[in-house]
C-alpha positions, 0 to 999 in steps of 0.5 A: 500500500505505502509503495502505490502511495509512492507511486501515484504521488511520483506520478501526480508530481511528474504530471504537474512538472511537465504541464509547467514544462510544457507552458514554459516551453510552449505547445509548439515544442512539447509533445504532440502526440499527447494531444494529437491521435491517428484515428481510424479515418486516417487510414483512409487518406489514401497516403501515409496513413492508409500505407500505416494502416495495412503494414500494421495489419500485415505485421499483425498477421506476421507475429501471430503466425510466428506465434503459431509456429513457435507454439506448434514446434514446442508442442511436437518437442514436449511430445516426442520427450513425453512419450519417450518417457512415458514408455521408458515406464512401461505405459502402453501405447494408448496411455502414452500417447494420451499423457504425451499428447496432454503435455505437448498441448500444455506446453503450447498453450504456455508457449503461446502466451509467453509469446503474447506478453511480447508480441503484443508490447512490439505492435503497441510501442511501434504503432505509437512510434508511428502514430507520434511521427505521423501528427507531427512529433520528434523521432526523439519524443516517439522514440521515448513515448514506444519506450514507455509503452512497450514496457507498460503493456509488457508489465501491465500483462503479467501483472494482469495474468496473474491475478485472474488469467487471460482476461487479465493480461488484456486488460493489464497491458492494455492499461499498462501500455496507455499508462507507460505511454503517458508517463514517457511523454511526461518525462519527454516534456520534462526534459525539453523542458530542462533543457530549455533552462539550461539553453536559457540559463547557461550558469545553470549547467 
């Protein structure tokens, strides 16, 4: 309890710093992608937001096969161990086969969703990367801002998982991605914002 205290009043302290920052060095120069989204009619403009919008679609379909496959070559190795075992026991073909078969799916189903937990994280951080360049933002701001998403949607689903399951690893890296996303541009704007003092006040550095 003390540490999410700790926490939340770190969080509300940032958050008040770089709204100072952000007034300090004006709207032109702070983050834009806190204020400005790539939506879903953007994928019509016939240009760079249509070519976004396919490529991500594409990239999707890319790590769930990839995901697909890692979980099918771990399912055949657990299997073949399994059973190889298994008859080293002494079981019959029958029992071996279904006691293997039972291990192998277990195992693809963990492989599977520890694949998720970084897959989903990968699309979140390069989409908003993307999202950052495309209203406008630095490469340095959509660097910072993926950063923070990628680590909170990674943290937020295993947090989430743990405590109830499959439901919870959704919703977890769904709000740790938004959260870390936030954060990071508010610690994007504190430095812009430190770095126009010093710029402005060199006895400072």
């Amino acid at each position: 309890m003390k540490v999410q205290l700790l926490s939340l009043a770190g969080v509300l302290v940032l958050s008040f710093t770089a709204e100072k920052c952000r007034q300090l060095v004006g709207e032109e120069h702070s983050s834009r992608s806190r204020t400005e989204r790539f939506t879903f009619i953007n994928c019509f403009d016939t240009r760079y937001g249509t070519i976004a919008c396919i490529f991500k679609e594409m990239i999707k379909l890319y790590l769930y096969y990839v995901r697909a496959v890692h979980a099918e070559n771990v399912r055949g190795q657990v299997f073949e161990k399994a059973l190889l075992d298994k008859f080293s026991k002494g079981q019959n073909m029958d029992q071996a086969m279904t006691g293997a078969r039972e291990e192998g799916n277990a195992a693809a189903k963990r492989a599977s969703r520890q694949a998720k937990h970084v897959t989903g994280p990968i699309v979140a951080s390069g989409w908003d990367l993307f999202e950052t360049l495309y209203v406008g933002g630095s490469l340095a701001e959509g660097l910072v801002r993926s950063g923070g998403t990628f680590i909170g949607a990674f943290a937020g689903g295993l947090a989430g998982e743990g405590k109830i399951g499959w439901l919870g690893s959704v919703m977890g890296s769904q709000m740790g991605s938004w959260t870390g996303g936030r954060i990071a541009l508010m610690a994007y704007d504190v430095g812009i914002g430190l770095q126009y003092l010093l710029h402005r006040m060199p006895f400072l550095s």
